[in-house]
C-alpha positions as CSV (number, residue, x, y, z in Angstrom):
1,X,-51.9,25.3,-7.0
2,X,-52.0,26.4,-3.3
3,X,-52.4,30.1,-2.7
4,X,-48.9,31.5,-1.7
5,X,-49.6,33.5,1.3
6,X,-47.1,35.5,3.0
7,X,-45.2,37.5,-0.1
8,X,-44.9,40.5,1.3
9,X,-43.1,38.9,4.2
10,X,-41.1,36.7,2.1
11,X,-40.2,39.1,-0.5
12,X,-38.9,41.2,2.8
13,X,-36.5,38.6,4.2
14,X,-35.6,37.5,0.4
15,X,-34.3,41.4,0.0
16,X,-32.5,41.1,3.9
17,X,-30.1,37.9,2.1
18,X,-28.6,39.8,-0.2
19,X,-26.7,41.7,2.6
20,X,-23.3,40.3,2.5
21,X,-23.2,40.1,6.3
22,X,-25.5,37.2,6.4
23,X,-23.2,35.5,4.3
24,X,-20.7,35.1,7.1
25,X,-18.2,34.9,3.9
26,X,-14.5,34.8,4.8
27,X,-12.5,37.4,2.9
28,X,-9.2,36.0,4.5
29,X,-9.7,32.6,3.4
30,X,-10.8,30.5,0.2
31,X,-13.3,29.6,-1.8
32,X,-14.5,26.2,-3.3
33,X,-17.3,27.1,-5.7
34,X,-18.7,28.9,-2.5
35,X,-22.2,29.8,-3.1
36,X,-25.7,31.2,-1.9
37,X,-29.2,30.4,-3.0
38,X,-31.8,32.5,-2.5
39,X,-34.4,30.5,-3.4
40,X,-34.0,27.5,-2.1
41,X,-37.7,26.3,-2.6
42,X,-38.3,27.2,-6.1
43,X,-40.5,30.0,-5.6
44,X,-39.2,31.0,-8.9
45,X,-40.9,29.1,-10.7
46,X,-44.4,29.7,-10.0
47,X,-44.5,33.0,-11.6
48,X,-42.4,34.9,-14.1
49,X,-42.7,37.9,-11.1
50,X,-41.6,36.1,-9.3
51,X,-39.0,34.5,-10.8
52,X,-37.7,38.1,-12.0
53,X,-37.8,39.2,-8.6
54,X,-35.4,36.3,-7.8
55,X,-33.0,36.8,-10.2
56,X,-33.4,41.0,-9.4
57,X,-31.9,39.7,-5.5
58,X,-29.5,37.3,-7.3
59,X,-28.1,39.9,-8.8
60,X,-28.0,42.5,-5.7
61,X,-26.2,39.9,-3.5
62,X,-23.9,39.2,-6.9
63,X,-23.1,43.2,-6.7
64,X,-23.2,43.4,-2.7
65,X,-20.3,40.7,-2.8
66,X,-18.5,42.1,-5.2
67,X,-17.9,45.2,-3.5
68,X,-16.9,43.3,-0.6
69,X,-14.1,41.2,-2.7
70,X,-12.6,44.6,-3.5
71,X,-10.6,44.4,0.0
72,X,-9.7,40.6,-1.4
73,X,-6.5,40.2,-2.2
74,X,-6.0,37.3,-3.8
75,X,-7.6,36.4,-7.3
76,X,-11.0,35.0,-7.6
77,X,-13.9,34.2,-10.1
78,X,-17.5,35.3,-9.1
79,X,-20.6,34.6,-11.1
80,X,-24.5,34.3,-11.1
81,X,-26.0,31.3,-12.7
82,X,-29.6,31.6,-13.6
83,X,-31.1,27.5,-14.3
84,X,-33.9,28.3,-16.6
85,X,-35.8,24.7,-15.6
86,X,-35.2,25.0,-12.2
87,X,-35.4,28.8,-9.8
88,X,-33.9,26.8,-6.9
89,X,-30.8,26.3,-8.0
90,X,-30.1,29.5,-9.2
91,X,-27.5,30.7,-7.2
92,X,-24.3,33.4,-6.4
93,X,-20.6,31.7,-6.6
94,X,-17.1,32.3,-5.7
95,X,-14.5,30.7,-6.3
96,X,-10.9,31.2,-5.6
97,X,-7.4,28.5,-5.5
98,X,-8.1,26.2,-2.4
99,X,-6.7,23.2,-0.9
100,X,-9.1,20.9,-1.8
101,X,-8.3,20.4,-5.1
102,X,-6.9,22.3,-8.0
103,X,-10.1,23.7,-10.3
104,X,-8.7,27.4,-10.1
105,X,-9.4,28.9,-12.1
106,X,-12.5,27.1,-13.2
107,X,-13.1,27.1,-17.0
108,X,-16.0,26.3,-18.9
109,X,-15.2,25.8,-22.6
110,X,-18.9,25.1,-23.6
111,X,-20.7,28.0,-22.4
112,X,-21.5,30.1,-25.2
113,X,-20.5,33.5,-24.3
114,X,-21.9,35.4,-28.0
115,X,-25.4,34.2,-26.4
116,X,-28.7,36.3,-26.9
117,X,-30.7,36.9,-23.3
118,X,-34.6,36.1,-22.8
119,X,-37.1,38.7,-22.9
120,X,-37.9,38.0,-19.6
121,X,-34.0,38.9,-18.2
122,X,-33.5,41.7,-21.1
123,X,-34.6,44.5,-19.0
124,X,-32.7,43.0,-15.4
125,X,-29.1,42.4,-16.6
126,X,-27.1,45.5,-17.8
127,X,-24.8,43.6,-20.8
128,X,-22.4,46.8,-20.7
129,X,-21.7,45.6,-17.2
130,X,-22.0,41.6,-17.0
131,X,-20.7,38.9,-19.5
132,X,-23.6,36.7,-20.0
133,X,-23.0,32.5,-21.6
134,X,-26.0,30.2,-22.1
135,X,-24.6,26.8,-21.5
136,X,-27.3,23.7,-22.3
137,X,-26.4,20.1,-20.9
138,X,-27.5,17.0,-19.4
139,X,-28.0,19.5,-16.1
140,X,-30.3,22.4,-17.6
141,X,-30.3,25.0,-19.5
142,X,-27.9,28.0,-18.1
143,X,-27.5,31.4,-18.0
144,X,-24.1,32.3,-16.2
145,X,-23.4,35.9,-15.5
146,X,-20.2,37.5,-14.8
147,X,-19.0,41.0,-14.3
148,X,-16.8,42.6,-17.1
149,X,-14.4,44.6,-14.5
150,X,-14.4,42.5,-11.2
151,X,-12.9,38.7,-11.3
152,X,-10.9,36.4,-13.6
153,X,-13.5,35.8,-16.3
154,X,-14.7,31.9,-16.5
């Protein structure tokens, strides 16, 4: 494996995406299963630092949003989803009613929501704050994560 050079840097500008305002989100609009990757190359998965540190940003821009969707006033689902075989498609989603089709609100009747967490996650995601589901498929294994007070639940 080639030496990653650069983390300091790249853990820098990973930590300046979370800020909502590079989003360019539209709180007057829609959403269609709007969402954000931060790591889009699958740093993830070279490390379990680094993957934590992933889902650690995830989970920031997750909280970052939803303090922005307070001003929103129309209804709207929000969730992380963690892929356990793959970091780079880990990714931040919104999702709201939208002319494009009509998925709102978008349900999910096989994610198991009385899942247990992974070691490696235990000590990132606060369960008295975020629902977490486990959902395994010809797509991956899942982890989706969803805040108990903000949102219609999935």
């Amino acid at each position: 494996m080639k030496k990653f050079r650069g983390k300091k840097r790249y853990f820098r500008e990973l930590w300046k995406q979370t800020e909502v305002n590079t989003c360019d989100i539209q709180l007057d609009g829609w959403f269609d299963f709007w969402h954000r990757h931060l790591d889009f190359w699958g740093i993830g998965n070279d490390s379990v630092r680094f993957r934590k540190e992933h889902v650690k940003a995830h989970l920031a821009l997750y909280n970052n949003l939803l303090k922005e969707l307070e001003t929103f006033n129309k209804p709207y689902q929000s969730w992380v989803l963690i892929n356990l075989n793959d970091a780079g498609q880990d990714a931040v989603f919104i999702h709201t009613f939208n002319p494009n089709s009509d998925n709102y609100p978008y349900k999910n009747h096989n994610i198991d929501w009385n899942c247990s967490i992974l070691n490696i996650f235990k000590e990132l995601i606060d369960i008295k704050s975020y629902n977490l589901g486990f959902l395994s498929n010809e797509y991956g294994e899942r982890y989706y994560i969803q805040s108990k007070f903000y949102g219609t639940p999935l």
